[in-house]
C-alpha positions as CSV (number, residue, x, y, z in Angstrom):
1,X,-35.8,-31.9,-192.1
2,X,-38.3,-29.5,-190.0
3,X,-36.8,-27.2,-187.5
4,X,-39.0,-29.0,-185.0
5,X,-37.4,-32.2,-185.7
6,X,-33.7,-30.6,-185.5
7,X,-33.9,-29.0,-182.4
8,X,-35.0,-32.1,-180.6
9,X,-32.5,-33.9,-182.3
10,X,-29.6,-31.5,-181.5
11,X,-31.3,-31.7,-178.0
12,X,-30.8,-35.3,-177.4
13,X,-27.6,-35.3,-178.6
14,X,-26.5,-32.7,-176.4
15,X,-28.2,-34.5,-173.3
16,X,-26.8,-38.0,-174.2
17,X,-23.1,-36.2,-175.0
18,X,-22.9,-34.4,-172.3
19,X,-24.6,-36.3,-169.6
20,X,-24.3,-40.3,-170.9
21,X,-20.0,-39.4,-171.3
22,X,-19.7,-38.9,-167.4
23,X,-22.2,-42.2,-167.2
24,X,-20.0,-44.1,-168.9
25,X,-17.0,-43.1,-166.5
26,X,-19.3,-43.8,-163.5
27,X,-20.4,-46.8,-164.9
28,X,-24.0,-47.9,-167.1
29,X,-25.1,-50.8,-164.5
30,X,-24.5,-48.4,-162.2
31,X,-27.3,-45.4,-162.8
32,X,-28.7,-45.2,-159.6
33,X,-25.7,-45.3,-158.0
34,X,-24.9,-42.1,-160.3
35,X,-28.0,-40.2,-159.7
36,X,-28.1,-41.2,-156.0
37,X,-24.6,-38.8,-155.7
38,X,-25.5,-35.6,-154.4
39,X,-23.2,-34.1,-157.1
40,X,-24.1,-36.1,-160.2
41,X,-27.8,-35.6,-159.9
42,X,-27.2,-31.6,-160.2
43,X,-25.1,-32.0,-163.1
44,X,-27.9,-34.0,-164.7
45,X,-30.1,-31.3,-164.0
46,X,-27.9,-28.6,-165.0
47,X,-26.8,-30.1,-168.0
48,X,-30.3,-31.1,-169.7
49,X,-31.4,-27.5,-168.9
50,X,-28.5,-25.8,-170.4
51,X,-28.8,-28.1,-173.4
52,X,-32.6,-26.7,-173.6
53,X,-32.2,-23.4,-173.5
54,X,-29.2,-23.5,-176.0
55,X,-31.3,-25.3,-178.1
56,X,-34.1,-22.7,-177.7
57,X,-32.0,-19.7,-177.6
58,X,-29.5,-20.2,-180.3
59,X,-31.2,-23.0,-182.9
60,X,-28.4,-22.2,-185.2
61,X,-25.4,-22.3,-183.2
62,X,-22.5,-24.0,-185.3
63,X,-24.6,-24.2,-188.8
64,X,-23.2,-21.1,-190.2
65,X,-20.4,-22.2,-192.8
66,X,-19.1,-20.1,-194.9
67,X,-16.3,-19.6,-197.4
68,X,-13.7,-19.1,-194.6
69,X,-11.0,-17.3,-194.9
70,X,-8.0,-16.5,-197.0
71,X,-4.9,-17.1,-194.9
72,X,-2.1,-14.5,-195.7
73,X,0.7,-12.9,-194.6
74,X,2.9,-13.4,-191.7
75,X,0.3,-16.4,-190.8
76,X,1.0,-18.1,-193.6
77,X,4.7,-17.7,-192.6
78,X,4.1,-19.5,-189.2
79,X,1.4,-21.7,-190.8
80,X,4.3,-23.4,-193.6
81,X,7.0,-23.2,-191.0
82,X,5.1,-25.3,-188.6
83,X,4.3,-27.8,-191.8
84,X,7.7,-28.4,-192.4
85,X,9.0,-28.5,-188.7
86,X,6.4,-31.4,-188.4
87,X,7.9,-33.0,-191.4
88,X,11.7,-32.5,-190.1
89,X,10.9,-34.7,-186.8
């Protein structure tokens, strides 16, 4: 996939997640009723431009996965003890 292609596809996802969830709460029939609030419309706004300059800014936000890391210690102490004190309820 060409990085051209990504970004507008991380793009729409962005706008559609972030602006079509509070749509659905409003209501989809409803859309001018949504952008006809003198609060909603801002978000809107808001939202599709931070999506874009996100997108721009930081292409690879959230694609770097690595190996991760090795737990140890007195984390993996609290980590086990939290295991079995889910399997004791």
């Amino acid at each position: 996939m060409s990085k051209t292609v990504g970004s507008v596809t991380r793009l729409l996802f962005g706008i559609v997640l972030f602006v079509g969830l509070p749509l659905l709460g409003w209501g989809v029939p409803d859309i001018p009723g949504f952008a006809g609030n003198p609060v909603r419309l801002p978000y809107v706004e808001v939202a599709a431009l931070l999506q874009v300059l996100i997108v721009i800014k930081m292409p690879d936000v959230g694609r770097n996965r690595g190996e991760g890391k090795e737990v140890g210690g007195s984390f993996r102490f609290f980590t086990e003890a939290r295991r079995v004190r889910g399997v004791g309820v």
